[in-house]
PDB file with SEQRES, HELIX, SHEET and CRYST1 records, atoms N, CA, C and O in Angstrom:
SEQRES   1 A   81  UNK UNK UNK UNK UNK UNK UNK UNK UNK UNK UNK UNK UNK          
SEQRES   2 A   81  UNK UNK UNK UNK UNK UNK UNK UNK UNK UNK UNK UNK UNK          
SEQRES   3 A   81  UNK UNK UNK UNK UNK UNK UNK UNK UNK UNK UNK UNK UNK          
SEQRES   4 A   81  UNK UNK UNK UNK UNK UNK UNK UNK UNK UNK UNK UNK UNK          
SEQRES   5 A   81  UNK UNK UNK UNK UNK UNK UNK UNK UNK UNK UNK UNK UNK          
SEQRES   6 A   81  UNK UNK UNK UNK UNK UNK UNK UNK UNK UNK UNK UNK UNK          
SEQRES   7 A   81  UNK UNK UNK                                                  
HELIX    1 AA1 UNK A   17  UNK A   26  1                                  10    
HELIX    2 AA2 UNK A   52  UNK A   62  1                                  11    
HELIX    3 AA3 UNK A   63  UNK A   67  3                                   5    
SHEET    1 AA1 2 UNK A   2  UNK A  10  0                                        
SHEET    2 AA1 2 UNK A  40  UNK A  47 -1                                        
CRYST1    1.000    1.000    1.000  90.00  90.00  90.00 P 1           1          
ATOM      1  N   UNK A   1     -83.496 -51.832  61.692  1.00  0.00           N  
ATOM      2  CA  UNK A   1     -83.746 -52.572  62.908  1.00  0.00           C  
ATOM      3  C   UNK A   1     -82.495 -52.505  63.788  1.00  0.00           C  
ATOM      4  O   UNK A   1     -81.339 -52.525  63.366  1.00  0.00           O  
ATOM      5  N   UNK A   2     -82.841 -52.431  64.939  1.00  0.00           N  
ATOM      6  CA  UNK A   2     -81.444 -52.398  66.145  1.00  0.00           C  
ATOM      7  C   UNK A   2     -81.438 -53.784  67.017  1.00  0.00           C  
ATOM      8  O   UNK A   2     -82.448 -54.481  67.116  1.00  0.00           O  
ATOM      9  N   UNK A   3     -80.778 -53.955  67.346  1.00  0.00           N  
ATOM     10  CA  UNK A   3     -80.667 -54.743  68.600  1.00  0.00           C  
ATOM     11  C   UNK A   3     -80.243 -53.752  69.906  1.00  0.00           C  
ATOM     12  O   UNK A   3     -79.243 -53.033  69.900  1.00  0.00           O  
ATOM     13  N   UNK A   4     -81.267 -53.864  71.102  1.00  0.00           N  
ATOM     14  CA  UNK A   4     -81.144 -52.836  71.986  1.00  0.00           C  
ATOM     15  C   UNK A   4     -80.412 -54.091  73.342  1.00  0.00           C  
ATOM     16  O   UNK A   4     -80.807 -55.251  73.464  1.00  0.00           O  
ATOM     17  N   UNK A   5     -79.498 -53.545  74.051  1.00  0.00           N  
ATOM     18  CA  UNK A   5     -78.702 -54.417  74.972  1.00  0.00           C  
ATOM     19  C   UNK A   5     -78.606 -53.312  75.772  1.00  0.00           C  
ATOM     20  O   UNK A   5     -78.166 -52.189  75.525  1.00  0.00           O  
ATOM     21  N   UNK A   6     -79.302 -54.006  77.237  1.00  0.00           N  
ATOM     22  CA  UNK A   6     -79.335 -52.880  78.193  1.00  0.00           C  
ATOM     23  C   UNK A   6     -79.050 -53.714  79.662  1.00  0.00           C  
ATOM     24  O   UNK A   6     -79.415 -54.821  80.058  1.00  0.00           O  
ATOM     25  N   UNK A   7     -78.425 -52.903  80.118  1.00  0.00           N  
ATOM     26  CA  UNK A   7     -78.196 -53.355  81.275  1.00  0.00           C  
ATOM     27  C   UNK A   7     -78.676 -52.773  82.510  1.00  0.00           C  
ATOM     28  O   UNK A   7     -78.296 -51.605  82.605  1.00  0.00           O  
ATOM     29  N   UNK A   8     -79.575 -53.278  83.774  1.00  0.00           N  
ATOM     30  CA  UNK A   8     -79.883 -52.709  84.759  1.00  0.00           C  
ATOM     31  C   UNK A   8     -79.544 -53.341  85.975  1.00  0.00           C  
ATOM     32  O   UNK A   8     -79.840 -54.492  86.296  1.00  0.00           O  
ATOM     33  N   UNK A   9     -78.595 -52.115  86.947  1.00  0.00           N  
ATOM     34  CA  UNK A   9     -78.305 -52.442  88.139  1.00  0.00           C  
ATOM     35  C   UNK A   9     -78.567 -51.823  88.723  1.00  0.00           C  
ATOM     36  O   UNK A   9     -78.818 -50.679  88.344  1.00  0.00           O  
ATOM     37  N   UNK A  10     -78.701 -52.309  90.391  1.00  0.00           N  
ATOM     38  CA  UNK A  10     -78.696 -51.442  91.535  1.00  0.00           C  
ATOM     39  C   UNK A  10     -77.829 -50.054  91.971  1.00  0.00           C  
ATOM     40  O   UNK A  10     -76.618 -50.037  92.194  1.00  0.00           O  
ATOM     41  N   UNK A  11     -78.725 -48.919  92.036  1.00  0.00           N  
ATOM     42  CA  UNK A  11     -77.314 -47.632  92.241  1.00  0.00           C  
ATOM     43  C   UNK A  11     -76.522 -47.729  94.059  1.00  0.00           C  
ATOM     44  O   UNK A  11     -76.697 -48.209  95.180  1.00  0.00           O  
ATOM     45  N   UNK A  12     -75.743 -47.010  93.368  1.00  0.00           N  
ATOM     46  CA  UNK A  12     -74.002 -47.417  94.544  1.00  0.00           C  
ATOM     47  C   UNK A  12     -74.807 -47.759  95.333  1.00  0.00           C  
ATOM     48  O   UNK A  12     -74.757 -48.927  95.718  1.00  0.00           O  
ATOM     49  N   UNK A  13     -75.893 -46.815  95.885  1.00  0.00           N  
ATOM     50  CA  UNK A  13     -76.276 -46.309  97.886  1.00  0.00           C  
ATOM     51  C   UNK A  13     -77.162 -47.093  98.042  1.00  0.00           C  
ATOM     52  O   UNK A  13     -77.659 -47.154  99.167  1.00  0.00           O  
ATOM     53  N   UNK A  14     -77.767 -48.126  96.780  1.00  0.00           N  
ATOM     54  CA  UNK A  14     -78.084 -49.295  97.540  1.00  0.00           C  
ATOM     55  C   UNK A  14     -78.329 -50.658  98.072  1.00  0.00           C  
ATOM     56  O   UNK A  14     -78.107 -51.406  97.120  1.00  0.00           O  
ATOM     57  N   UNK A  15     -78.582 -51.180  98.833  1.00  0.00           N  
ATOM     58  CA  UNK A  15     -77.523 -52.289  99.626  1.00  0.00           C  
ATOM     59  C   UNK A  15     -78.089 -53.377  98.602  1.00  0.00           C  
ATOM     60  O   UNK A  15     -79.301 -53.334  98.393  1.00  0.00           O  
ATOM     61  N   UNK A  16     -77.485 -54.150  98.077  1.00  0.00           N  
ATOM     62  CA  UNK A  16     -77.590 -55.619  97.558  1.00  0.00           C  
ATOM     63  C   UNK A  16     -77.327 -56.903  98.136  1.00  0.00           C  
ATOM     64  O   UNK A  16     -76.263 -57.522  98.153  1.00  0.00           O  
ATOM     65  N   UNK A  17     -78.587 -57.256  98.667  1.00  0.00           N  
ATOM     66  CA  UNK A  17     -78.568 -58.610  99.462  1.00  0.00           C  
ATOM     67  C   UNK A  17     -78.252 -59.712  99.071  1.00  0.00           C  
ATOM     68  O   UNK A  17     -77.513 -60.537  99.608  1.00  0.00           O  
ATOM     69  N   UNK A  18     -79.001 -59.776  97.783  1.00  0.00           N  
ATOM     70  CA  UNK A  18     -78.434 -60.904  97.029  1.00  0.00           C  
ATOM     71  C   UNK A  18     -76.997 -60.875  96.215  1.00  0.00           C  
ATOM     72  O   UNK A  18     -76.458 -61.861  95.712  1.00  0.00           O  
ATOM     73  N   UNK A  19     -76.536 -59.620  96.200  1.00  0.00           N  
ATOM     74  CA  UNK A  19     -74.560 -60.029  95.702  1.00  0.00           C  
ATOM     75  C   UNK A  19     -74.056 -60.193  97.015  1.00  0.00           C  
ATOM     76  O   UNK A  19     -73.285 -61.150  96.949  1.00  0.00           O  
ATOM     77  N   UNK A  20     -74.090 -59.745  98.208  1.00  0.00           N  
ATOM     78  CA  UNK A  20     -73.991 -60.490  99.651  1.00  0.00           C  
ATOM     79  C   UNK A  20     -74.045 -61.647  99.637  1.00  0.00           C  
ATOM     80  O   UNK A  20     -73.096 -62.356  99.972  1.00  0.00           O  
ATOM     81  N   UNK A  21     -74.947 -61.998  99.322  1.00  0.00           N  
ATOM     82  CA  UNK A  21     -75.182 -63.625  99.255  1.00  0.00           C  
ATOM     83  C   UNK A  21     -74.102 -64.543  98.446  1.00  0.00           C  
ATOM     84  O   UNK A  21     -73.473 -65.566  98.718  1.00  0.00           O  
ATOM     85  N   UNK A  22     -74.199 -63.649  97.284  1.00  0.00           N  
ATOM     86  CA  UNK A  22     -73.097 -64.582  96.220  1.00  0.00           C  
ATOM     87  C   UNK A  22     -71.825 -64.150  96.733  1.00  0.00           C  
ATOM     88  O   UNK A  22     -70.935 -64.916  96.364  1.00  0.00           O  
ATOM     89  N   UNK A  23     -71.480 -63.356  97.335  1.00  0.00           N  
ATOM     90  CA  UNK A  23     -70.169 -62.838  97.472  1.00  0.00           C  
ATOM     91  C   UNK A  23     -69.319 -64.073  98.990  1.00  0.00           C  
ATOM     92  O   UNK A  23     -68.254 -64.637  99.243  1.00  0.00           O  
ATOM     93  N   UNK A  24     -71.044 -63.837  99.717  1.00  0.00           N  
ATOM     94  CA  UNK A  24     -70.386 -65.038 100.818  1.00  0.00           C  
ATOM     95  C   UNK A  24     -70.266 -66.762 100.588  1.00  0.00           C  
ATOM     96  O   UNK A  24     -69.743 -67.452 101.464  1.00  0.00           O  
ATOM     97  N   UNK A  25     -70.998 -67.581  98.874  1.00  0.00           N  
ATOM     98  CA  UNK A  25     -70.663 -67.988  98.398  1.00  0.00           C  
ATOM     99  C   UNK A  25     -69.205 -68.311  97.550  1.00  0.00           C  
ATOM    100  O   UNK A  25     -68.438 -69.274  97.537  1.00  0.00           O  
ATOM    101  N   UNK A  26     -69.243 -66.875  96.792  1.00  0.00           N  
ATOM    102  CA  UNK A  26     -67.993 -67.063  96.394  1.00  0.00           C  
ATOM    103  C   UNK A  26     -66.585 -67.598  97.481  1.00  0.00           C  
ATOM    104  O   UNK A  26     -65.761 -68.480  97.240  1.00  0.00           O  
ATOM    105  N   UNK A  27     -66.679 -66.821  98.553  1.00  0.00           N  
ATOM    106  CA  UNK A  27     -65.681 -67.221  99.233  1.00  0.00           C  
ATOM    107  C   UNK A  27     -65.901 -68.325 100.200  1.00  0.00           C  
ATOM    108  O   UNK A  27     -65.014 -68.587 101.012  1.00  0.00           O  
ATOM    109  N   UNK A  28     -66.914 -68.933 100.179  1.00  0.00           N  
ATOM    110  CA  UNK A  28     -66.897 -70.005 100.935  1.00  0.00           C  
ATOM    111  C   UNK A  28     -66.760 -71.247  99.896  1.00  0.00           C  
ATOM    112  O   UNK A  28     -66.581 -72.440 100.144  1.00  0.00           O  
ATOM    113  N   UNK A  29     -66.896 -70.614  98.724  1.00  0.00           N  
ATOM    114  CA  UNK A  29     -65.879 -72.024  97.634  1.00  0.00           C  
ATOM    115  C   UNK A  29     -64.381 -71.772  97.355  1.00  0.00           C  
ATOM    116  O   UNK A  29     -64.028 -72.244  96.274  1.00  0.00           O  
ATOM    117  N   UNK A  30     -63.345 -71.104  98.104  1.00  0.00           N  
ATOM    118  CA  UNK A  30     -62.321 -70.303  98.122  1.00  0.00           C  
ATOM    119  C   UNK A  30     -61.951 -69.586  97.214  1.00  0.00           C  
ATOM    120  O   UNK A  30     -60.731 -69.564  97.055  1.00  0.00           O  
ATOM    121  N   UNK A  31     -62.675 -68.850  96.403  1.00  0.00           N  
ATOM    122  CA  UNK A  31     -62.666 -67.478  95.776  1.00  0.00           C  
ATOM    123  C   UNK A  31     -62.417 -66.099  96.647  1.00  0.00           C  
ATOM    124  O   UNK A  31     -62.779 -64.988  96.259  1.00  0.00           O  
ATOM    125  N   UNK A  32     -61.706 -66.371  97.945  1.00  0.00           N  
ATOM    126  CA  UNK A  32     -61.376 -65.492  98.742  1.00  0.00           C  
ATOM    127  C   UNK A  32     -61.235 -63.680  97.963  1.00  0.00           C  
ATOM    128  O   UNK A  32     -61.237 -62.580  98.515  1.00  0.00           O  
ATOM    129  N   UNK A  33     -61.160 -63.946  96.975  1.00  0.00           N  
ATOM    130  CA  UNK A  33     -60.274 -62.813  96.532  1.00  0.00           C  
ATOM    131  C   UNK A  33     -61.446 -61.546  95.860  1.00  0.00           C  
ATOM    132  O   UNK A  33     -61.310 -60.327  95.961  1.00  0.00           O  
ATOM    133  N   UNK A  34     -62.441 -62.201  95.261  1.00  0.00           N  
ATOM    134  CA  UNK A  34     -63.820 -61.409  95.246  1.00  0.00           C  
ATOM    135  C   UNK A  34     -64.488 -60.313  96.391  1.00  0.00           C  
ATOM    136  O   UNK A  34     -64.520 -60.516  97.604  1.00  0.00           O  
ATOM    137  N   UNK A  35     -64.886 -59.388  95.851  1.00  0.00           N  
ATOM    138  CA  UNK A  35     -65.407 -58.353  96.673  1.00  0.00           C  
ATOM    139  C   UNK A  35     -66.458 -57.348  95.926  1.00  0.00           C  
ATOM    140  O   UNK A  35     -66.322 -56.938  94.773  1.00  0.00           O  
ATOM    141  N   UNK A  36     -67.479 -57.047  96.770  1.00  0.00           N  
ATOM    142  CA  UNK A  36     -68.565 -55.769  96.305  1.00  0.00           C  
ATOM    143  C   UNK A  36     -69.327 -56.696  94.877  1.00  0.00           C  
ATOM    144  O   UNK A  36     -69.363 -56.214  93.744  1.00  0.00           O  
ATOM    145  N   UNK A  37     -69.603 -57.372  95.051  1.00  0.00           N  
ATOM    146  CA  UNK A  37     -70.181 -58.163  94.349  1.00  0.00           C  
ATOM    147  C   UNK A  37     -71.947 -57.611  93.966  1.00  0.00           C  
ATOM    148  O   UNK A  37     -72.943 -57.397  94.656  1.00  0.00           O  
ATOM    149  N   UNK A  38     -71.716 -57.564  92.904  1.00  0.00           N  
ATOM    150  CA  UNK A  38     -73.760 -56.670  92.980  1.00  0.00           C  
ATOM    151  C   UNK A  38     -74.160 -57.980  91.538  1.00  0.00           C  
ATOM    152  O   UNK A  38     -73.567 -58.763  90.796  1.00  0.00           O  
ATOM    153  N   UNK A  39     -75.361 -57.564  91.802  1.00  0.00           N  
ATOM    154  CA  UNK A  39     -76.010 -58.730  91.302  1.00  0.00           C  
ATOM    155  C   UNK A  39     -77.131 -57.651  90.344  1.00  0.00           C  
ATOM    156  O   UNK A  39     -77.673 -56.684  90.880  1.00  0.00           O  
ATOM    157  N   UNK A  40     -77.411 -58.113  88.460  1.00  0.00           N  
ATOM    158  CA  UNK A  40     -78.350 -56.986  88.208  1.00  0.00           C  
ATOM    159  C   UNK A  40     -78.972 -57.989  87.387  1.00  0.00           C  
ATOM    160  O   UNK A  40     -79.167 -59.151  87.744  1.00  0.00           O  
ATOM    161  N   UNK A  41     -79.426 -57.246  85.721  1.00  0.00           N  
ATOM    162  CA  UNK A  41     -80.286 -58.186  85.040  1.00  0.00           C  
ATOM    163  C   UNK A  41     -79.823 -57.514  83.586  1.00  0.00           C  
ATOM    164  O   UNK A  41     -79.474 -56.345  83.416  1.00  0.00           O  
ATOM    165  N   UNK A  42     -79.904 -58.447  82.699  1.00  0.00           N  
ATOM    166  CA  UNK A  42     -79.537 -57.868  81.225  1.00  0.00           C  
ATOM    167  C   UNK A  42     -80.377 -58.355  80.122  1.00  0.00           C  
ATOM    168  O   UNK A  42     -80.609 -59.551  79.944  1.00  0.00           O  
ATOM    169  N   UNK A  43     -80.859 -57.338  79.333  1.00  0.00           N  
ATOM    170  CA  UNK A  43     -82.204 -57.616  78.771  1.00  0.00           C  
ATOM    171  C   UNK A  43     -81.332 -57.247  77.461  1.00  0.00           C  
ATOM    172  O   UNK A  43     -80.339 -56.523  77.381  1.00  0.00           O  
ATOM    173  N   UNK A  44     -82.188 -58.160  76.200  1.00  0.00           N  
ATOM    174  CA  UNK A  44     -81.930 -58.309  75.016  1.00  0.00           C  
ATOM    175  C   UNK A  44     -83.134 -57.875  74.144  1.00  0.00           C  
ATOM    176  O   UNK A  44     -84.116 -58.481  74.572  1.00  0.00           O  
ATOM    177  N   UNK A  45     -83.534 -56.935  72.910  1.00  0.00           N  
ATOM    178  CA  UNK A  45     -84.700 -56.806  72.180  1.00  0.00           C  
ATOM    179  C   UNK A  45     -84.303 -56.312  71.089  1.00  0.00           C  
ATOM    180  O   UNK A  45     -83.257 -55.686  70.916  1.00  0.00           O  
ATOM    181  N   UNK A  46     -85.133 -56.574  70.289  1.00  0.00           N  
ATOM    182  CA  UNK A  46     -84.767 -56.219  68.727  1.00  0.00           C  
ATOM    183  C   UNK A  46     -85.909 -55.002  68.596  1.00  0.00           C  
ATOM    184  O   UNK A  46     -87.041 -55.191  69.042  1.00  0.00           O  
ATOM    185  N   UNK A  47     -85.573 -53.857  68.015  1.00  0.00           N  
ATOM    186  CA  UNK A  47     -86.462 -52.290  67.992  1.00  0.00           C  
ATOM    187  C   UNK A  47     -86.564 -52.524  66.379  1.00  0.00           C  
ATOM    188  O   UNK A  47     -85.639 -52.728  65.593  1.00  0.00           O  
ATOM    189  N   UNK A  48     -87.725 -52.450  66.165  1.00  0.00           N  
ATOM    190  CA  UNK A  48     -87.812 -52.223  64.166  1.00  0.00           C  
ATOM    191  C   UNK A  48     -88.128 -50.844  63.912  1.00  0.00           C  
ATOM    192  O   UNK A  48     -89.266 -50.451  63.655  1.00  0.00           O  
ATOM    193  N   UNK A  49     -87.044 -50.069  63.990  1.00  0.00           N  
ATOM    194  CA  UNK A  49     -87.007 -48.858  63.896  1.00  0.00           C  
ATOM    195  C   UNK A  49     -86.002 -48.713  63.097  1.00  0.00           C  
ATOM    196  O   UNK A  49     -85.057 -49.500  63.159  1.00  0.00           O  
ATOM    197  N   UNK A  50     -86.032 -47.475  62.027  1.00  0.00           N  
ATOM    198  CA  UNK A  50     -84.792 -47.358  61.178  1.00  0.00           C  
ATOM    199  C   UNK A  50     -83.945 -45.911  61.862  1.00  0.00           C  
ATOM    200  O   UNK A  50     -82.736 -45.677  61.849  1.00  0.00           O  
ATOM    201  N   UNK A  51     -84.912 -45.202  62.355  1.00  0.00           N  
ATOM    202  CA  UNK A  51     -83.988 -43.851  62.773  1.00  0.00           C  
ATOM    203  C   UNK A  51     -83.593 -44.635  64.487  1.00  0.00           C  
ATOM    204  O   UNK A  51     -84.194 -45.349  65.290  1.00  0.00           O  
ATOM    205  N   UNK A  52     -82.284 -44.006  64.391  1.00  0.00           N  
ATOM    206  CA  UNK A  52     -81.200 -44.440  65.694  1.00  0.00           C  
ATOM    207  C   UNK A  52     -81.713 -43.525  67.084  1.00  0.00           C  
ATOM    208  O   UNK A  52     -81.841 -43.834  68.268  1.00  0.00           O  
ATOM    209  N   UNK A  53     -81.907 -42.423  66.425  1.00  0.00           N  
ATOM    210  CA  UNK A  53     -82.131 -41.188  67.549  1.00  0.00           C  
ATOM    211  C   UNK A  53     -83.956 -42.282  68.657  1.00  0.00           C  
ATOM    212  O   UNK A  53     -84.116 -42.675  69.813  1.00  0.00           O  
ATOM    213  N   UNK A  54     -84.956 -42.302  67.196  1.00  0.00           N  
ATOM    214  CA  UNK A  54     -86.279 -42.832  67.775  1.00  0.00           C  
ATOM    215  C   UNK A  54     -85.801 -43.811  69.080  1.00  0.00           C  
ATOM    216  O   UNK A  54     -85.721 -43.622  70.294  1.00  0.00           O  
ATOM    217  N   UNK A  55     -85.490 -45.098  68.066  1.00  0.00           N  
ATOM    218  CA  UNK A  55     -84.929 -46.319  68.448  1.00  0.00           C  
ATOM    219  C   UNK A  55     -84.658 -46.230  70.319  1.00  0.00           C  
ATOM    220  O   UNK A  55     -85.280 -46.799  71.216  1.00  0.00           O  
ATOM    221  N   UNK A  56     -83.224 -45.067  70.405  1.00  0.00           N  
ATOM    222  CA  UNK A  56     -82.923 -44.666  71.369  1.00  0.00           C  
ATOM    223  C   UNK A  56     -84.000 -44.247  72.420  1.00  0.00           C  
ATOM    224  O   UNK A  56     -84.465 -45.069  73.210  1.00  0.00           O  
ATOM    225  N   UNK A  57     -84.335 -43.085  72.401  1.00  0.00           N  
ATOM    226  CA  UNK A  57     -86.148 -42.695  72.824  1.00  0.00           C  
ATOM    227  C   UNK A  57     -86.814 -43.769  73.235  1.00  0.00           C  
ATOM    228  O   UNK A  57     -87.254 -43.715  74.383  1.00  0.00           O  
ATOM    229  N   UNK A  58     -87.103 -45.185  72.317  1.00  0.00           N  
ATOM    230  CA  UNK A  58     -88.366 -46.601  72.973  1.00  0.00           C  
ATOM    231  C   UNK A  58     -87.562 -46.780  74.251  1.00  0.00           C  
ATOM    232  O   UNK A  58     -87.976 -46.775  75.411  1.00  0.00           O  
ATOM    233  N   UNK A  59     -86.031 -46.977  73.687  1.00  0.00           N  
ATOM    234  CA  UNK A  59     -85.224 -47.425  74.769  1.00  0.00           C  
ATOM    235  C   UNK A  59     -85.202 -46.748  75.912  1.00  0.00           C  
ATOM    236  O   UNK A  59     -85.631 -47.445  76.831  1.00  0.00           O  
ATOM    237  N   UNK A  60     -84.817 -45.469  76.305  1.00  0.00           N  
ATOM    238  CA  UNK A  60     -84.700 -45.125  77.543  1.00  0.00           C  
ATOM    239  C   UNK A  60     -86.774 -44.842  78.211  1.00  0.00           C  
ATOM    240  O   UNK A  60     -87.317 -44.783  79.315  1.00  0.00           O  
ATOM    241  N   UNK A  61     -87.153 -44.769  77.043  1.00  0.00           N  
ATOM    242  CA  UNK A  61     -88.553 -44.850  77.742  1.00  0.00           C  
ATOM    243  C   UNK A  61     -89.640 -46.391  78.431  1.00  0.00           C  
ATOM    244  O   UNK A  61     -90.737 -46.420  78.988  1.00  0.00           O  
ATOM    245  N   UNK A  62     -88.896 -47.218  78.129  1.00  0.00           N  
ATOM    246  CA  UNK A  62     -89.033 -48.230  78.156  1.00  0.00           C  
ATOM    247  C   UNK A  62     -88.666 -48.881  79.490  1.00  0.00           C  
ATOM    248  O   UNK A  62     -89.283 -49.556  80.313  1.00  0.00           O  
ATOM    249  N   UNK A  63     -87.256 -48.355  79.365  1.00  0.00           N  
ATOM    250  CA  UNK A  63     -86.645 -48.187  81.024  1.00  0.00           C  
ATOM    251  C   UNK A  63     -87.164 -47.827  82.260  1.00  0.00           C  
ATOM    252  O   UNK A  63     -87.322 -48.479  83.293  1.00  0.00           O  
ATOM    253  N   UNK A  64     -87.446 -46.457  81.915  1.00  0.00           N  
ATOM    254  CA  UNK A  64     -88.116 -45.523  82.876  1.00  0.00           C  
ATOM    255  C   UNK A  64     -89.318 -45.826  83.365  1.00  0.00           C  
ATOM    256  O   UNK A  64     -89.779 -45.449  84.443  1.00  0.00           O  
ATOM    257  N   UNK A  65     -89.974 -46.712  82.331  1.00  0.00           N  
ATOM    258  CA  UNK A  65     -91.611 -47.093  82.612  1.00  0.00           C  
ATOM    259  C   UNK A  65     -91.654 -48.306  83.077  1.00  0.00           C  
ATOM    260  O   UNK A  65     -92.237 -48.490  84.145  1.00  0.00           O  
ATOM    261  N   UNK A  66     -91.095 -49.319  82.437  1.00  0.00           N  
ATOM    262  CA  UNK A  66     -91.104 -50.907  82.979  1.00  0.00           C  
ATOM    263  C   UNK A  66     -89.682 -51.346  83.360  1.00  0.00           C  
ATOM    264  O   UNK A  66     -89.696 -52.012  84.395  1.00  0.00           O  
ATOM    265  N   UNK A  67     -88.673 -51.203  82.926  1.00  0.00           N  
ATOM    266  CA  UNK A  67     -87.366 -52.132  83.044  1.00  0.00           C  
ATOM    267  C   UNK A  67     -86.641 -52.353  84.064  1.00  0.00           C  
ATOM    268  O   UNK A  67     -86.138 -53.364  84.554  1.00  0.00           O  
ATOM    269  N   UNK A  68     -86.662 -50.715  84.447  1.00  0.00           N  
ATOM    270  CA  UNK A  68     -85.584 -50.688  85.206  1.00  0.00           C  
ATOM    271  C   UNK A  68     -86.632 -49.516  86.327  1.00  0.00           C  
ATOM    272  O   UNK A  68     -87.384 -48.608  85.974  1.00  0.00           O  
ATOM    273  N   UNK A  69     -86.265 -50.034  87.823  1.00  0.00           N  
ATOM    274  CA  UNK A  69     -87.172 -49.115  89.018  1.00  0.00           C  
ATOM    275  C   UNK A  69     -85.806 -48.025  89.574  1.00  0.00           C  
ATOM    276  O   UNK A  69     -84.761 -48.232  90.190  1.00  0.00           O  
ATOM    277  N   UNK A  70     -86.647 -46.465  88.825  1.00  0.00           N  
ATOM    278  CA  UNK A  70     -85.846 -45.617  88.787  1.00  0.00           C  
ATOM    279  C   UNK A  70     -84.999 -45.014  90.056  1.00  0.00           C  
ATOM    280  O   UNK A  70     -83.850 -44.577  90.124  1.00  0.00           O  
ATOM    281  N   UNK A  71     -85.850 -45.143  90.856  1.00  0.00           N  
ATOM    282  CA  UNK A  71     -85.844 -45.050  92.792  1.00  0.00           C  
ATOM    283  C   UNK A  71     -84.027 -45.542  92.839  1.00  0.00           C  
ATOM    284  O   UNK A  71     -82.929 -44.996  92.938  1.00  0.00           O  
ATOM    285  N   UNK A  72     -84.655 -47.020  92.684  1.00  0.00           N  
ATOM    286  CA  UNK A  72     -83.042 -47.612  93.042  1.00  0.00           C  
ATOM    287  C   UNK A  72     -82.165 -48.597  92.346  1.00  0.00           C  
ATOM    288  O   UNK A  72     -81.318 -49.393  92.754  1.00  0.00           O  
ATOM    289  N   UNK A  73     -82.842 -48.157  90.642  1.00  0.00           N  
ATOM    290  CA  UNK A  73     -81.671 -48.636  89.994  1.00  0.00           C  
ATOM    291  C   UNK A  73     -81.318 -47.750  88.756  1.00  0.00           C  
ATOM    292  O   UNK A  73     -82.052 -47.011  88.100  1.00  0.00           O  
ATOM    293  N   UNK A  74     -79.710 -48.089  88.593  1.00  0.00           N  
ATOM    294  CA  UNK A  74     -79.928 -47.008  86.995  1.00  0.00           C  
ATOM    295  C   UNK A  74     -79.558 -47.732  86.096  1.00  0.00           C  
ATOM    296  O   UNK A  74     -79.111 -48.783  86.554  1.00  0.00           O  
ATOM    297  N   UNK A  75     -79.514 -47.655  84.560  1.00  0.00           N  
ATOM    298  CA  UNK A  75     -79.646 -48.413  83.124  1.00  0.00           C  
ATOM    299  C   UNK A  75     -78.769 -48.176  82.735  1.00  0.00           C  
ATOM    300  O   UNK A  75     -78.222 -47.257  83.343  1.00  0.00           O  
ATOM    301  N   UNK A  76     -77.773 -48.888  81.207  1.00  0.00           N  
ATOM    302  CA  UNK A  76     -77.109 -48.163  80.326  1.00  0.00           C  
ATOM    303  C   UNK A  76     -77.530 -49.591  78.906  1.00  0.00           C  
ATOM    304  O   UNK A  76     -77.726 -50.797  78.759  1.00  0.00           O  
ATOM    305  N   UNK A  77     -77.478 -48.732  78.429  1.00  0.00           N  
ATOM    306  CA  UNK A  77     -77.872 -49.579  77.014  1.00  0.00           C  
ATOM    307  C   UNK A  77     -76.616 -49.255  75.635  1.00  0.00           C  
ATOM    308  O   UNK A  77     -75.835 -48.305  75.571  1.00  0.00           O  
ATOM    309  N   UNK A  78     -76.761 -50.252  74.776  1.00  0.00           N  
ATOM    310  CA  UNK A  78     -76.143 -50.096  73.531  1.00  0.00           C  
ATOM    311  C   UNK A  78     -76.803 -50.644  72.259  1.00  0.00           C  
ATOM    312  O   UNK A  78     -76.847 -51.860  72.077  1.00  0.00           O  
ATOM    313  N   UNK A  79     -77.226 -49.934  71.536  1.00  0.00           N  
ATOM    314  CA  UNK A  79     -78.090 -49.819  70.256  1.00  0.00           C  
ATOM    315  C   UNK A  79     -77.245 -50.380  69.188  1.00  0.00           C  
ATOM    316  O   UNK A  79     -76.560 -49.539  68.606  1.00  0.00           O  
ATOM    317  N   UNK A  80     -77.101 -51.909  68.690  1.00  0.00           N  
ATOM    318  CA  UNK A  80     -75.994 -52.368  67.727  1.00  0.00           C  
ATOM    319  C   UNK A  80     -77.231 -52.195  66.554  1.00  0.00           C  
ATOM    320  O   UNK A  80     -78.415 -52.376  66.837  1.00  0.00           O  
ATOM    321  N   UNK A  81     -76.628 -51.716  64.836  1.00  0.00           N  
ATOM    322  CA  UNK A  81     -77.520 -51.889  64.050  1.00  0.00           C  
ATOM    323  C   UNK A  81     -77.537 -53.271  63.290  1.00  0.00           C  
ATOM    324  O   UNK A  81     -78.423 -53.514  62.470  1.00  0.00           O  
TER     325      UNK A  81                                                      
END                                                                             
């Protein structure tokens, strides 16, 4: 069994309204010093799979299909056993 930890954010080129948002938060509580602030989502699942290679495979297919919207965001994950 794995624990799959993946992370999905917005890619560079595109614009994030909502870390805008937090970013003009941050500094309007004087956190002046913050910048480029992006905002994403981090997903946690347990894979009952014993081969690492498979495991890997649910994972990035999983991504590609539901997790993460390939257009304008990209993934990175880490497979702990």
């Amino acid at each position: 069994m794995f624990k799959a930890k993946i992370k999905v954010t917005l890619k560079d080129a595109v614009l994030d309204p909502q870390g805008k948002a937090v970013e003009g938060a941050l500094h309007s509580l004087k956190y002046v010093h913050t910048s480029h602030v992006r905002i994403g989502k981090y997903i946690e699942m347990k894979i009952r799979e014993k081969d690492e290679k498979k495991a890997a495979e649910q994972v990035e297919e999983m991504c590609k299909k539901l997790l993460a919207n390939p257009v304008i965001e990209k993934f990175e994950y880490e497979l702990v056993k």
